[in-house]
Backbone as a ProteinNet text record, in pm:
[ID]
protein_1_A
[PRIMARY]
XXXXXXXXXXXXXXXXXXXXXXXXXXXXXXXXXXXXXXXXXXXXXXXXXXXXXXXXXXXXXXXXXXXXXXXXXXXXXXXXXXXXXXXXXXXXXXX
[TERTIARY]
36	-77.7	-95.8	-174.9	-186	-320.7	-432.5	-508.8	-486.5	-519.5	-510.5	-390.2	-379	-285.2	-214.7	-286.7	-233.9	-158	-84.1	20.6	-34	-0.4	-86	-39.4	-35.7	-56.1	-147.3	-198.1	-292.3	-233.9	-310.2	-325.1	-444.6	-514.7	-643.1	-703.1	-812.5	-909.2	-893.6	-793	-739.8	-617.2	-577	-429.7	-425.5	-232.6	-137.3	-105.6	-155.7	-110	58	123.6	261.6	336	225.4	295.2	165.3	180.1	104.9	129	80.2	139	94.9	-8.1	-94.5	-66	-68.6	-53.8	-190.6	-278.5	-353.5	-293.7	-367.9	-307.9	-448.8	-550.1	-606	-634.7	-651.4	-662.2	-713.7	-838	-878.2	-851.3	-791.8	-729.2	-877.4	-869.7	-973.1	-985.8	-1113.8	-1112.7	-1094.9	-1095.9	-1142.7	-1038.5	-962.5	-948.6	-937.4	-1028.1	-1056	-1111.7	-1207.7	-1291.2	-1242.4	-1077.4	-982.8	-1021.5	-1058.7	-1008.9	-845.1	-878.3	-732.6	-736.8	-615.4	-589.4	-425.4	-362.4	-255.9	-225.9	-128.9	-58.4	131.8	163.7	329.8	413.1	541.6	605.9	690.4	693.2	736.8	661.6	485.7	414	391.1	404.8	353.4	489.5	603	722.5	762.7	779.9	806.4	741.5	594.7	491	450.5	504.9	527.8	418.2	311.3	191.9	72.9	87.6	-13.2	-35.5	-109.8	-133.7	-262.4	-314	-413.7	-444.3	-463.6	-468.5	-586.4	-648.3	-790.8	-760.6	-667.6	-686.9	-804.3	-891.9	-1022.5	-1018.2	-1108.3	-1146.1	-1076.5	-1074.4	-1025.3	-906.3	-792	-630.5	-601.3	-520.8	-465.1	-288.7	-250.6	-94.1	-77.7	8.5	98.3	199.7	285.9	452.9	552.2	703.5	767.5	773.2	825.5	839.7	742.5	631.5	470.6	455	489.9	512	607.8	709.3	846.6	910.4	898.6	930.8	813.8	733.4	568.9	543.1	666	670.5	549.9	470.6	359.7	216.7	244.4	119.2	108.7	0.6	-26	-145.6	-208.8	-351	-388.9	-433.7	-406.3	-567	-588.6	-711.1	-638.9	-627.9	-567.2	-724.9	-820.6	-884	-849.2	-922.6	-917.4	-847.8	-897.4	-890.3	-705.3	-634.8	-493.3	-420.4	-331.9	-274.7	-151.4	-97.9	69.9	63.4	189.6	227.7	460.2	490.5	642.5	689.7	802.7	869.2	901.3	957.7	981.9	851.6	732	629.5	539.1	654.5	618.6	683.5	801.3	943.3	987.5	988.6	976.8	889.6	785.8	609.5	620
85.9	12.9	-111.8	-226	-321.5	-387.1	-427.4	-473.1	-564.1	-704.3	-818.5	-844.8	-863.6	-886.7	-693	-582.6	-487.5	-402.5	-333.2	-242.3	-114.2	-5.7	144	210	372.9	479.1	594	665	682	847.7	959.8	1061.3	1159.2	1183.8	1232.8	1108.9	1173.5	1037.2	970.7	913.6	825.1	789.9	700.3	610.9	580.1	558.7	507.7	369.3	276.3	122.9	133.4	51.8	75.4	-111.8	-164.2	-302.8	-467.1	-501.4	-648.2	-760.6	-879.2	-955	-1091.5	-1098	-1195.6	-1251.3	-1359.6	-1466.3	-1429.7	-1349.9	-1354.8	-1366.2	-1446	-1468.1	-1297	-1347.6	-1185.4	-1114.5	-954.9	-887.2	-772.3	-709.7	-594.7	-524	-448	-349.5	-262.6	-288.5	-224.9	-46	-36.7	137.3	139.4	114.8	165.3	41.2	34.7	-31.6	60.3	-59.7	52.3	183.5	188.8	295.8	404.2	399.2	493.2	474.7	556.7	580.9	528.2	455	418	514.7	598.4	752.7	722.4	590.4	631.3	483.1	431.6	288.5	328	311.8	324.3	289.2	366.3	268.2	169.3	38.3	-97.2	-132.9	-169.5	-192.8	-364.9	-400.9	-467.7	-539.2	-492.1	-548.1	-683.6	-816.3	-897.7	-1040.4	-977.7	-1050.1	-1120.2	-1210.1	-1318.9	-1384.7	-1424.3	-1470.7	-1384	-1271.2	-1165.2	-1201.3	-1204	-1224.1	-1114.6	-1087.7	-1004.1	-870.7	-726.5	-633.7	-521.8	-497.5	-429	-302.3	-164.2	-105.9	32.1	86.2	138.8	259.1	339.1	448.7	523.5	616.9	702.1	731.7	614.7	613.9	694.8	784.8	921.3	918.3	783.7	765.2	641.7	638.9	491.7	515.9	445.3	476	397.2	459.4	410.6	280.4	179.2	60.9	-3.5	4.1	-81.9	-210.3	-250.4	-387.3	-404.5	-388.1	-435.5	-500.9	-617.1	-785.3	-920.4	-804.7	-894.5	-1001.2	-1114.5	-1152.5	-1201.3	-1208.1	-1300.3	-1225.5	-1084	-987.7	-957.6	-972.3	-935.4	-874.5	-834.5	-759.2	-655.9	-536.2	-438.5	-315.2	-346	-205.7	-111.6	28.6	148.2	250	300	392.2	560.7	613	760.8	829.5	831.6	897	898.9	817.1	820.9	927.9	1004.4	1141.9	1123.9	982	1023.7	833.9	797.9	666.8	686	610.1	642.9	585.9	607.3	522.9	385.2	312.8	132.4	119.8	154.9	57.5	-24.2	-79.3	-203.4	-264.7	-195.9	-295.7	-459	-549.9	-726.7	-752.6	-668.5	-734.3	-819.5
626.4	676	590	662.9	554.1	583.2	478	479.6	415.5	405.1	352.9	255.5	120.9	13.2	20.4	54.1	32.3	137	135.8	188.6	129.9	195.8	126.7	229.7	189.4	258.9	275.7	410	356.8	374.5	294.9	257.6	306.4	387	383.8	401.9	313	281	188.9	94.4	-10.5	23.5	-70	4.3	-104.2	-127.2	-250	-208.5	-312	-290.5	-315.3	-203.3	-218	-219.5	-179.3	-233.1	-248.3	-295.4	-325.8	-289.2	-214.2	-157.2	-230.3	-267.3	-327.9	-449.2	-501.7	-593.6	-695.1	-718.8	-785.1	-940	-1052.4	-1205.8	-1258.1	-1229.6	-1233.3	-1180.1	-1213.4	-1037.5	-1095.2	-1000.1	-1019.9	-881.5	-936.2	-785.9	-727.2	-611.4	-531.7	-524.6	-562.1	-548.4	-438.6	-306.9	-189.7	-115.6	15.2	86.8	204.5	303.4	439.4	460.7	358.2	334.6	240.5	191.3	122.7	69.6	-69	-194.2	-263.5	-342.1	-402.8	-548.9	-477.1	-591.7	-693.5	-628.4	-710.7	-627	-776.3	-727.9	-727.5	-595.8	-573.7	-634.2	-647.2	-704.5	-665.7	-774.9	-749.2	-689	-669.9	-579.8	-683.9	-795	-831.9	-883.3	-862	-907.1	-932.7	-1011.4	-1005.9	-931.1	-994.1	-965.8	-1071.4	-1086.5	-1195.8	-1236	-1129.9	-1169.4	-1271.3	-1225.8	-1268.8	-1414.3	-1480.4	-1621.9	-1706.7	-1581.9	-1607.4	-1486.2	-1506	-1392.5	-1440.5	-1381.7	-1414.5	-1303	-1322.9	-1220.4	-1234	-1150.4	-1112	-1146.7	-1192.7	-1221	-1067.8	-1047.7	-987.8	-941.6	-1008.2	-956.6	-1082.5	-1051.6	-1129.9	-1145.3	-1078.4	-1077.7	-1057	-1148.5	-1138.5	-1155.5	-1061.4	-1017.2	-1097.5	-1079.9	-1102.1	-1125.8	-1248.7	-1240.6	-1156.1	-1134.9	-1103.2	-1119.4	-1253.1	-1303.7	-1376.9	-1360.3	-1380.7	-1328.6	-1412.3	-1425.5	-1424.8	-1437.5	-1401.5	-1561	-1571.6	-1734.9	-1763.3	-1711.2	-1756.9	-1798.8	-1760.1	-1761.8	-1906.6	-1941.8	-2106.3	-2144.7	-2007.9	-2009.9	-1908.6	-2001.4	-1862.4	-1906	-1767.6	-1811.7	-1758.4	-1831.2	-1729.4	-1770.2	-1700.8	-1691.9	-1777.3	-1778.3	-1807.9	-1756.3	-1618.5	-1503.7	-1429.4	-1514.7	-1519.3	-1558.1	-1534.9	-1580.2	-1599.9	-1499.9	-1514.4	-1523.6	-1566.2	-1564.6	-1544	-1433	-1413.6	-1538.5	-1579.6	-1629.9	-1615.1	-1687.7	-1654.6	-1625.3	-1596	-1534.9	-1598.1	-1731.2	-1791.3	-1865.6	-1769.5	-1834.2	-1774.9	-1860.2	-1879.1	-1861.5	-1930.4	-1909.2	-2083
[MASK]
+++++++++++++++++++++++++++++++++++++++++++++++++++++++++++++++++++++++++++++++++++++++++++++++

């Protein structure tokens, strides 16, 4: 499915961001798109997003995937929440 800059799947009533389309330099990932819950970011969803410099992702995502931001060279600021349990591998490799 895709709502604006985002791509996602949905699950129930929450959905995994599975890709990013947008040029944003900062970005706070949305708890909610389309009424979902955003429970977990996909992997390679943020892959080689060169602009990113800054990413604020939301209390209630519990996964972040594989290689997420891998190649994102410019990212040097990252909120990750509590509420995170797992993080993939590479997913902050050439940050």
């Amino acid at each position: 499915m895709i709502s604006g800059d985002w791509y996602y799947t949905v699950d129930g009533d929450t959905c995994t961001i599975t890709m990013y389309t947008g040029s944003a330099t900062e970005l706070t990932i949305p708890s909610e798109i389309d009424g979902l819950a955003v429970t977990a970011i996909g992997n390679s969803s943020f892959a080689s997003c060169t602009s990113l410099v800054s990413v604020t992702i939301p209390d209630g995502v519990t996964s972040i995937g594989y290689g997420v931001f891998s190649g994102c060279s410019s990212l040097t600021f990252i909120t990750i929440p509590d509420d995170v349990t797992s993080i993939g591998d590479f997913a902050f490799s050439g940050c």
